[in-house]
N, C-alpha and C positions, 0 to 999 in steps of 0.2 A: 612185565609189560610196561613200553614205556606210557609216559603221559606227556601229551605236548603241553609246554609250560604257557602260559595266557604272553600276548604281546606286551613288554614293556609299557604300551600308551593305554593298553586294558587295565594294567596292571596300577598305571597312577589313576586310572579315572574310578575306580574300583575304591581305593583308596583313600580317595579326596573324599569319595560317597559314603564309607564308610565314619572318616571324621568329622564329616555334618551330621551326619547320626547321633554323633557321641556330642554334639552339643545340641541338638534338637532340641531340649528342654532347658537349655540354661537362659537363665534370665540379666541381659544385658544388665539392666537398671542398678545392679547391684555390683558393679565392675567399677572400680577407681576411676576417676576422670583422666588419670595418665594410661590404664589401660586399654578406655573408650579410644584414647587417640590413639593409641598404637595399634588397635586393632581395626580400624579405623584404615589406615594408611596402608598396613598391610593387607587387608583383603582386596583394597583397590589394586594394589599393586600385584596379588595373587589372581586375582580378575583377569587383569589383563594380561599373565603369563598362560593363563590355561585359554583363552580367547585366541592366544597366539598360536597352542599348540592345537588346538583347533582348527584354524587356518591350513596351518602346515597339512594337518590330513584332508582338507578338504581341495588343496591343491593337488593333491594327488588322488584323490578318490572318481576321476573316469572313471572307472569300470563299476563303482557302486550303482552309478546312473546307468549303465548300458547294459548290466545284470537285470535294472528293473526296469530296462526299456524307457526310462525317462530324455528329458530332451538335453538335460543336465544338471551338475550335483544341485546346483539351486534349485532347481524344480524339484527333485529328489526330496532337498532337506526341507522346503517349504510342505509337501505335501506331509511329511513324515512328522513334523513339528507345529507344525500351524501357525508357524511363524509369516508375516510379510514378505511375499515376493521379491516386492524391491530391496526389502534389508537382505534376502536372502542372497541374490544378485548380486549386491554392491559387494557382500564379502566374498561371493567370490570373484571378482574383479578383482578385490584387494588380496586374497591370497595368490593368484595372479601374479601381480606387481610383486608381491613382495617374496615371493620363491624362486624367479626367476629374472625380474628386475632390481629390485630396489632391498639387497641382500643388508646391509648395515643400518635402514630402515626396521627390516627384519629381525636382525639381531636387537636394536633395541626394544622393540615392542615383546622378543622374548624374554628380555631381564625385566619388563615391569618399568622401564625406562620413557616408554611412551606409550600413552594409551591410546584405543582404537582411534578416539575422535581425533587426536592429533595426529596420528599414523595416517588417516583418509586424507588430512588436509596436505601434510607432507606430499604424500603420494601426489594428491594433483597437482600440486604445486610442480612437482619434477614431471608430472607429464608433461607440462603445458611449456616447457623449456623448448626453445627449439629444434629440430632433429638434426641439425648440422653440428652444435656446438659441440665442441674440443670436449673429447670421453672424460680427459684432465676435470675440466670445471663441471663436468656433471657429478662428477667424485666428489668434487669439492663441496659443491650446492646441501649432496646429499647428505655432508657430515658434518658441515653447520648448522643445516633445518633440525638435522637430529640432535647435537648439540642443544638448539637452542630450544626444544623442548621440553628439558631441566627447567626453562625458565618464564616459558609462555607458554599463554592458555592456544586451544583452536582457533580463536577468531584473530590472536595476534599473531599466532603462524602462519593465518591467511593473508597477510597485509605485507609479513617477513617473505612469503614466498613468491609472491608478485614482484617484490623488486629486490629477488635473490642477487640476480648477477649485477646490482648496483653494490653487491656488498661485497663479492667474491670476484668481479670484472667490471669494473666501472665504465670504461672503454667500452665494452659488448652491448653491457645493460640497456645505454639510451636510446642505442641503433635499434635494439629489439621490444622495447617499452613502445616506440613509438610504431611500430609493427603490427603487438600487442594489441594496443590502444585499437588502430586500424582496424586490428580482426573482433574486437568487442563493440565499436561501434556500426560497423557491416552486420552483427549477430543479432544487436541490440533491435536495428529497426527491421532485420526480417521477421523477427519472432516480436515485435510491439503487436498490443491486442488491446480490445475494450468489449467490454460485456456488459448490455441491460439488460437486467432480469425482471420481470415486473414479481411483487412480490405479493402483489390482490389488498394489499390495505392501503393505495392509493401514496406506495410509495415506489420507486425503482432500484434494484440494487446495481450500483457501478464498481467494477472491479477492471482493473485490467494490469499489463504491463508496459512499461513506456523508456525509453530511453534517457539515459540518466541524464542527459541534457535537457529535454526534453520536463521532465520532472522536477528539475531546480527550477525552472522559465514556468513551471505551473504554480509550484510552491511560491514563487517570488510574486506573481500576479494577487494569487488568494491572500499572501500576506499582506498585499496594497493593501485590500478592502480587510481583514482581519487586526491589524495592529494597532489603528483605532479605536478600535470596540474594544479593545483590552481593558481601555481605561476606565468602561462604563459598563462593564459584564466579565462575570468569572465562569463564562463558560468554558468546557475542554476544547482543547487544538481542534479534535477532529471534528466535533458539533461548529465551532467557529468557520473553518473552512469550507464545511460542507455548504455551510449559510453563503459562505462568501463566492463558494461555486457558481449558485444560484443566481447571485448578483453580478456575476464576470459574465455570465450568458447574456442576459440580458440588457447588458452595455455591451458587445457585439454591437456592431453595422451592416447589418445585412446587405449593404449595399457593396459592402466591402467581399462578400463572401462568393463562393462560385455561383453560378447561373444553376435554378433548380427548377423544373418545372416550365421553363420559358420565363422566369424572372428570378428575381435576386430573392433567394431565401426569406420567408416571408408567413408569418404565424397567424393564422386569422379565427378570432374567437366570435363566435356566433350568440345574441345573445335578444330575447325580447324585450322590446320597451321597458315591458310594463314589471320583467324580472330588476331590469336594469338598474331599476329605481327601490328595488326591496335589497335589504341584506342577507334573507332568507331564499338565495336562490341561487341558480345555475347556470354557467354557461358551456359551450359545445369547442371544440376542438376541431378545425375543419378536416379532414381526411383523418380523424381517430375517431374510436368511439370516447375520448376519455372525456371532462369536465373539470371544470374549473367552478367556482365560486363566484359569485355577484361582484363579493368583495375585493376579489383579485383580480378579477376581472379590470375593475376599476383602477386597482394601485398600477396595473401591468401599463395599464392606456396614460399615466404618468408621464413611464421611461422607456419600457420595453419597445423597441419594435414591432411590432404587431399591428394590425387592423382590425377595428372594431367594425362589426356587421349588426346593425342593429335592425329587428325585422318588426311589422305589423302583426295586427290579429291576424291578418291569413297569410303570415309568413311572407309581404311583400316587403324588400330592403329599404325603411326608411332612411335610413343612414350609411353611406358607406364610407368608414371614415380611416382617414390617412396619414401617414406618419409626419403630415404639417399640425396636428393635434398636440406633436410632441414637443419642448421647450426647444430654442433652439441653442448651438454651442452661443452664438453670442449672447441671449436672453441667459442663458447659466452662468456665462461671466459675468453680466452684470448682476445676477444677485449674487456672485458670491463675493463681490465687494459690498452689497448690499449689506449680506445679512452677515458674513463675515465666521459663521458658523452654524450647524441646525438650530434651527431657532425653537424645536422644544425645551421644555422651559426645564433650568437646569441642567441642559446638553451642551458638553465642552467638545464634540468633535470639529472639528476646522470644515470651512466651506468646499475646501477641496475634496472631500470622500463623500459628501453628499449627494441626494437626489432632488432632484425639482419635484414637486408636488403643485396640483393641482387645489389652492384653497377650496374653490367651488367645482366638484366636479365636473367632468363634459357631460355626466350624463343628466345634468341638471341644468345645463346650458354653461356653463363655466366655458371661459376663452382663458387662450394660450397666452394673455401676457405680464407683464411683470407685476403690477397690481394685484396680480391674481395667484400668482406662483408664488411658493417659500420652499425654503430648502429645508430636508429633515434626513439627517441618518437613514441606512438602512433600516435596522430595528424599528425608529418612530414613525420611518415612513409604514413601515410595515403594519405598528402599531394603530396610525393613524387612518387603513381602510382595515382594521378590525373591530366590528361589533360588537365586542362587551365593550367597548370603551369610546366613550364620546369624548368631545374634541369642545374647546372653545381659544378662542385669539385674546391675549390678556392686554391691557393700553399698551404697552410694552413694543409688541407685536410678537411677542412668543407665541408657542400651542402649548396648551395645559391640557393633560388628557386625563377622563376619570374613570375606574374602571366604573361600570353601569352595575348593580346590585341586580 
């Protein structure tokens, strides 16, 4: 009787199984340091020979999927494995490509010549080539990228394969880079996004995706208000910027912005007298439920845009007050010849990153003019409407702030 003999690809996977078995119990740790590295190097390279031959079966494994009624082998191997969808997917995209496109691709990811990661970046790299170009330089593209992954990592094959045909047809490359270019930034601004999420501890999370031009022109801004503060805070980039975000909003001009509502964008904080004047209170956000603080209230009525609603015991508007509250561009010029830099005391930032401050508040009757205004950093502006810390004017004319015990 005969016996049918198991398949070749049974027969190494059986095999490989078998020889992890037989070292199952051994203990690295007591392996020479030149054996660690040899063995090291070879199993990555054995990794990605059996990953390879893996592939190979899985570009031909239709019928595993339509024996089990699946919609394909990835849905197949996913359900069977419990592995990631998308990882499942992508590989077979990429067994795909590389069994019926991208064959010297192929061949090398089966010597262990190039691993998976490098192999995906290749791969789209030649996808993204254009479909007219000369069969000739697709050949070529494709046995340089592979070539040159003896010598680069994935994210420098990503950079190599962008501007392939600058290296394989220089002639071709610039006509198509700038094509290229074209179709990424057409891509860039359909798919731009932004997302608030409120996250209930009176903070919002902002995420989004933005065009990479788009992105330098934000970074360059926040870095305005950011590269100052270097010199006088060792906080991280992204704590710096976030701070500086905050500050880029509200030097905004509303007046500058589209029409909303029947006028030019326009923030109006609600607030009573009688909180106005306490540190320990609240104010209202007109068409939000959200609040703000007494104290921010006040630093906001500074600089920001805004309109302060100041209301009676039975809520009648004592005050409705308007953005001639706010210093104006000439009254900021001349203090910043005035004071020449914030004038808290021991602050080296220059007059030009500062804000006008109100020495006596509005809401204690303080007026908008130079006598009354000094310039102070973000930070000390910030400092100087927070509550633990009081404030006094030294002969000098600096602000010395102390924290309050």
């Amino acid at each position: 009787m005969l016996v049918n003999s198991p398949h070749p690809v049974l027969s190494c996977a059986a095999a490989i199984e078998a020889a992890l078995k037989d070292v199952d119990g051994v203990e690295p740790s007591f392996m020479r340091t030149s054996e660690k590295a040899d063995a090291l190097l070879a199993l990555a390279r054995l990794e990605t020979q059996l990953a390879a031959l893996r592939l190979r079966v899985m570009a031909a494994a239709e019928d595993v999927a339509a024996d089990a009624g699946a919609r394909d082998v990835a849905a197949w191997l996913t359900h069977q494995t419990h592995d990631s969808p998308q990882a499942c997917r992508a590989e077979q995209h990429l067994a795909a490509d590389l069994e019926t496109r991208w064959t010297r691709l192929a061949a090398g990811v089966a010597a262990g010549a190039v691993n998976l990661a490098q192999a995906r970046v290749i791969a789209r790299a030649l996808d993204e080539l254009p479909g007219d170009l000369d069969p000739a330089l697709l050949v070529q593209a494709e046995e340089h990228l592979v070539e040159a992954a003896k010598e680069y990592r994935p994210d420098q094959l990503r950079v190599l394969g962008r501007r392939i045909l600058d290296v394989i047809a220089p002639e071709v490359g610039e006509a198509e880079e700038a094509k290229q270019l074209q179709r990424e930034e057409e891509r860039a601004w359909e798919t731009a996004s932004l997302t608030l999420t409120r996250r209930g501890d009176g903070t919002t999370r902002l995420s989004g995706v933005l065009p990479d031009a788009t992105a330098v022109r934000l970074a360059t801004y926040l870095d305005a208000f950011t590269s100052p503060r270097q010199h006088t805070t060792a906080m991280p980039q992204h704590r710096a910027r976030g701070q500086a975000f905050c500050a880029l909003l509200e030097h905004l001009d509303p007046a500058k912005l589209p029409a909303h509502g029947g006028d030019a964008t326009t923030v109006m904080v609600v607030i009573d007298h009688e909180s106005l004047t306490k540190d320990l209170a609240t104010a209202g956000l007109v068409g939000t439920d959200d609040k703000i603080t007494a104290c921010e209230a006040r630093r906001l009525a500074c600089t920001a845009q805004i309109v302060p609603v100041v209301l009676g015991g039975k809520s009648e508007i004592l005050d409705l007050g308007r953005t001639r509250r706010l210093f104006s561009r000439a009254q900021h010029k001349a203090m910043r010849l005035r004071d020449k830099r914030c004038r808290a005391d021991g602050c080296t930032i220059p007059s030009t990153w500062t804000e006008a401050h109100h020495w006596k508040p509005w809401s204690k009757g303080g007026e908008t003019n130079l006598a009354d205004g000094v310039l102070l950093c973000s930070h000390h502006h910030h400092r100087a409407h927070d509550p633990r810390y009081s404030v006094e004017r030294i002969p000098n004319g600096d602000i010395r702030f102390h924290r309050r015990n």
